[in-house]
C-alpha positions as CSV (number, residue, x, y, z in Angstrom):
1,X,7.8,-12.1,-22.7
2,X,9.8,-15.0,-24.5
3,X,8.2,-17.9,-24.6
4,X,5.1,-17.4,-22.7
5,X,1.9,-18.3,-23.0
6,X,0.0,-15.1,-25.1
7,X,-2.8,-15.1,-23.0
8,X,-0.8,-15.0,-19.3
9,X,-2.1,-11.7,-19.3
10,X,-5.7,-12.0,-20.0
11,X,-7.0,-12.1,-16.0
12,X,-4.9,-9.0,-15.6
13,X,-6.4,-7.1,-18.2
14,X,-9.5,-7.3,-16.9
15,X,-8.7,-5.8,-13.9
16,X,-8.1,-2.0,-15.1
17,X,-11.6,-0.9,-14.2
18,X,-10.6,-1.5,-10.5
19,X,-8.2,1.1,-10.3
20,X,-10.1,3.9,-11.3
21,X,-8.7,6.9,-12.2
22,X,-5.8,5.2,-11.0
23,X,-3.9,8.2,-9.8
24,X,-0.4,8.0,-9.1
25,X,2.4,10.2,-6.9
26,X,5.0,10.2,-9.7
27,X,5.3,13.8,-10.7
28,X,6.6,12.6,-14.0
29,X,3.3,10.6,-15.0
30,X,-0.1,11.1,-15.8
31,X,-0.9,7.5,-14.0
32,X,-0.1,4.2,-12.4
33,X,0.9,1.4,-14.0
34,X,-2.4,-1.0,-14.7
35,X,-2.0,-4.6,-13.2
36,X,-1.2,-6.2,-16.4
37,X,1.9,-3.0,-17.8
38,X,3.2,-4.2,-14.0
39,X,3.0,-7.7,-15.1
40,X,4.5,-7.4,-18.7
41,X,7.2,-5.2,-17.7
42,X,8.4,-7.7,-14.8
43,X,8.2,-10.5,-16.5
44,X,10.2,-9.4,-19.9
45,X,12.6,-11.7,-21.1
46,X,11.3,-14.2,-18.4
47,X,10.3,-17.6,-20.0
48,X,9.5,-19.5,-17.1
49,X,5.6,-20.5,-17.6
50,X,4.6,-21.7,-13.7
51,X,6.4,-18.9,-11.7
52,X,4.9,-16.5,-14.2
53,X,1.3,-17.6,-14.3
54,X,1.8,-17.8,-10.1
55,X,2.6,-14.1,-10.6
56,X,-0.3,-13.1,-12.5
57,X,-2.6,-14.8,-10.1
58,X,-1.0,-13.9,-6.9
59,X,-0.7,-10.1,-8.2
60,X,-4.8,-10.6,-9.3
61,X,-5.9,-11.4,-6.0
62,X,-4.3,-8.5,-4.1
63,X,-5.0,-5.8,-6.6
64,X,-8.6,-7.4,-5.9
65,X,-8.1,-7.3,-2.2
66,X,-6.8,-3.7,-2.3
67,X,-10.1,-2.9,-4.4
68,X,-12.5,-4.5,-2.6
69,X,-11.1,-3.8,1.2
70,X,-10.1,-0.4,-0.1
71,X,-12.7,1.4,-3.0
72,X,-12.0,4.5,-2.3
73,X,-8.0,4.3,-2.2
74,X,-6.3,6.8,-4.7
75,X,-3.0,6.4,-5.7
76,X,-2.3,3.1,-7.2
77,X,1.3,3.0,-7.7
78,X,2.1,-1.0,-6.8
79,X,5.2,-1.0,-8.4
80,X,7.6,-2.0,-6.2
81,X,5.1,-4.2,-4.3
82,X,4.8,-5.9,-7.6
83,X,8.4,-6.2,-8.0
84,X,9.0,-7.3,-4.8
85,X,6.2,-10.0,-5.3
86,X,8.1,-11.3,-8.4
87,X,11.1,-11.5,-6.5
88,X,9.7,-13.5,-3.7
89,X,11.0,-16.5,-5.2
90,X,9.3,-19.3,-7.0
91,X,5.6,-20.1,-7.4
92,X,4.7,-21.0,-4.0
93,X,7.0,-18.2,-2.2
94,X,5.1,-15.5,-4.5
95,X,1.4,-16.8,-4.0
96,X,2.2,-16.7,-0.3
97,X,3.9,-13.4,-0.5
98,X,0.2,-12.6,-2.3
99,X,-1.8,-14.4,0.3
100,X,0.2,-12.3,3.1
101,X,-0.6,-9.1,1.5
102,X,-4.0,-10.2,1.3
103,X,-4.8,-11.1,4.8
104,X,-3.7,-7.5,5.6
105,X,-5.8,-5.8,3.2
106,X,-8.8,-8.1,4.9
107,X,-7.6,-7.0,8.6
108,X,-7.1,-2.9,8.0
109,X,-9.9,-2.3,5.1
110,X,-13.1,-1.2,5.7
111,X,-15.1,-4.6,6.6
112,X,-12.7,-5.1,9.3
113,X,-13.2,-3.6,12.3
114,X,-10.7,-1.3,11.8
115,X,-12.0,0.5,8.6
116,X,-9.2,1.8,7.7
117,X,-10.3,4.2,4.3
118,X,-6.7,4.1,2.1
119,X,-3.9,2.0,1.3
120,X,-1.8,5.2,1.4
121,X,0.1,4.7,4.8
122,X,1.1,0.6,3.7
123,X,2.0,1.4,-0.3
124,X,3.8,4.3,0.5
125,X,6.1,3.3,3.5
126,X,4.5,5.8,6.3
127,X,3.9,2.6,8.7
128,X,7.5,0.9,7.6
129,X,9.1,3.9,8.4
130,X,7.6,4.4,11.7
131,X,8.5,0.7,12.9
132,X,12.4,1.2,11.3
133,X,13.2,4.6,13.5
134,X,12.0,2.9,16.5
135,X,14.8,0.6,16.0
136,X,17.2,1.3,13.6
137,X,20.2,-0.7,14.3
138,X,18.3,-4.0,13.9
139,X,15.2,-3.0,11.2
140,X,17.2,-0.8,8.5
141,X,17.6,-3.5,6.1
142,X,14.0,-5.1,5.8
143,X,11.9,-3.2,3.4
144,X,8.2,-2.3,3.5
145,X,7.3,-5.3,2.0
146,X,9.7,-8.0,3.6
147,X,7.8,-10.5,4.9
148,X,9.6,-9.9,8.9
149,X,7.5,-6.3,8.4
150,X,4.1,-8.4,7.6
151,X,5.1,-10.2,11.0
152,X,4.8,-6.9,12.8
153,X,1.5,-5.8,11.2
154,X,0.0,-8.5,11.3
155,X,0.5,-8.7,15.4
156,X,-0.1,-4.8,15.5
157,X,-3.3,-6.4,14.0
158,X,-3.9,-8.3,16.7
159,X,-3.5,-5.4,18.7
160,X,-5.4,-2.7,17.7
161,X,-8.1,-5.1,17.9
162,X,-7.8,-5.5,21.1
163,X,-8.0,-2.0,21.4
164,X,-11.3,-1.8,20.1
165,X,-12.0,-4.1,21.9
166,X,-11.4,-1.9,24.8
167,X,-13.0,1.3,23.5
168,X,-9.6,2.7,23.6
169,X,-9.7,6.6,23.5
170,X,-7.3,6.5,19.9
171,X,-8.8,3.1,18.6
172,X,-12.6,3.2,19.9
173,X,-15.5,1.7,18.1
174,X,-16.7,3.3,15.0
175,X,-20.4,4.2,14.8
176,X,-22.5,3.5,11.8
177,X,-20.1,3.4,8.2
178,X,-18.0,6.1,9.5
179,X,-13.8,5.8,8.7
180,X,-11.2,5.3,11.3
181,X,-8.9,8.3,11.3
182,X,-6.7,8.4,14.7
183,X,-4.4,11.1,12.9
184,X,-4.7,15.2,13.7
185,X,-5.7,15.6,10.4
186,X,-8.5,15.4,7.7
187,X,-8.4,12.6,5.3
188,X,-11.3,13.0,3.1
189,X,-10.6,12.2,-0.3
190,X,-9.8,15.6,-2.0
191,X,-7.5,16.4,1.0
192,X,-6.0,13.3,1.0
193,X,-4.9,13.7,-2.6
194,X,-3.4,17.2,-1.9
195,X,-1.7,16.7,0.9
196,X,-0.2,13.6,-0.8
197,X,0.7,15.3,-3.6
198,X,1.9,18.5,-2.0
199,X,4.2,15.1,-0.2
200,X,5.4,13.9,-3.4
201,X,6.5,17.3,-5.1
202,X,8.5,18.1,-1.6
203,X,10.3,14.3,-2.1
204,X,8.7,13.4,1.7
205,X,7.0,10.5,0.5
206,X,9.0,7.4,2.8
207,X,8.8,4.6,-0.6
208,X,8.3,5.8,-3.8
209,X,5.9,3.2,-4.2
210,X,6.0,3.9,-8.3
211,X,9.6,3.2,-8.8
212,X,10.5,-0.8,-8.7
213,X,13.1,-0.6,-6.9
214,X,11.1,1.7,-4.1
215,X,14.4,4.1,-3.0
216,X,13.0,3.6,0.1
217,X,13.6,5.7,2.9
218,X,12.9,5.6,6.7
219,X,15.3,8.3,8.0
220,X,13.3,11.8,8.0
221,X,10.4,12.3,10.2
222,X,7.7,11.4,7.4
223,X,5.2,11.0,10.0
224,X,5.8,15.0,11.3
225,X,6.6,16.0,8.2
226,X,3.2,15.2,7.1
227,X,1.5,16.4,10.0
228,X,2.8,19.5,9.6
229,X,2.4,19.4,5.7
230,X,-1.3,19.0,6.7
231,X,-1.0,21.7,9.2
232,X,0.4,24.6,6.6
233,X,-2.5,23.5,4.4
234,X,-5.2,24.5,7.0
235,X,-6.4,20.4,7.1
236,X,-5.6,19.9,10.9
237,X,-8.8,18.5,12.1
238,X,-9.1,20.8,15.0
239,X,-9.0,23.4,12.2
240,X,-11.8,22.1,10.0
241,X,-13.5,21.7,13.0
């Protein structure tokens, strides 16, 4: 990192324990990249002091966010979130970009009245890619974390609140600490991470979440794909039932 500060990195580093085991999707690794590896590997060769130190902090609060709205998430790969957070522009576009993501962790995690239990479906494109096949011709070219897609979640937001609201059959209200799950399969943890995996090794995963530049895709059915993944592997809910 030419000509930055040495200790740029020191509020990153302190955020490994968060992570966990910090599991990862990439076949080819045995983990995610930590918070502060994200950080250095960006920001090599960059020498400009305020848009990096903006990084650091904006990248802080929403591996924060993702740990404290989601504990018990699994895979950590925020690699091409990260990237595209660096790209956002300067200081002020990136600790926006930060703030945005943060707001949504707030919204879907589990003091929200949503409860959402994992990061999975955001990180890892399943949401993008249902909004993009609904209308291809106009969405194709913004990504999973282009700010025109934290438009739409953010107002889905609003939304499935209303829902609640509502008692909706899909989106009721939860009782006691339980998890929302409105999909036709199990996601407690170890079947989460087997089913994800089982994902990853079949290349059905919609963002590749742990590469920076995402290869993001939209244009197989991820959403039945996985449904039916869970299916095979006996975790429909009406079969664990």
């Amino acid at each position: 990192m030419r000509g930055l500060p040495k200790n740029i990195l020191a509020g990153l580093e302190q955020l490994s324990p968060l992570l966990g085991d910090a599991a990862s999707l990439d076949t080819g690794r045995s983990r995610a990249l930590l918070p502060v590896e994200l950080a250095a590997r960006l920001m090599d060769g960059h020498d400009g002091v305020e848009k990096a130190r903006a990084f650091c902090e904006g990248l802080g609060e929403v591996v924060r966010a993702f740990a404290d709205d989601f504990p018990e998430n699994i895979f950590w790969d925020l690699d091409h979130l990260a990237c595209r957070m660096w790209n956002a522009g300067g200081p002020e576009e990136i600790l926006s970009f930060a703030r945005r993501v943060v707001t949504l962790c707030r919204g879907f995690g589990n003091k929200s009245e949503l409860r959402f239990r994992y990061a999975h479906d955001f990180l890892y494109g399943y949401d993008w890619a249902r909004w993009v096949v609904r209308q291809p011709e106009r969405r194709a070219t913004i990504g999973p974390f282009d700010l025109e897609f934290f438009d739409y979640l953010e107002g889905r937001l609003r939304t499935l609140i209303e829902l609640i609201s509502e008692n909706d059959t899909k989106y009721r209200r939860l009782q006691g600490q339980e998890f929302r799950n409105p999909f036709s399969f199990c996601r407690e943890p170890r079947e989460e991470a087997h089913l994800h995996q089982v994902l990853a090794q079949a290349d059905f995963i919609p963002v590749k979440a742990w590469r920076f530049d995402g290869d993001c895709r939209w244009d197989l059915p991820f959403t039945d794909l996985r449904t039916e993944a869970a299916r095979r592997l006996g975790l429909s809910r009406e079969a664990s039932s």
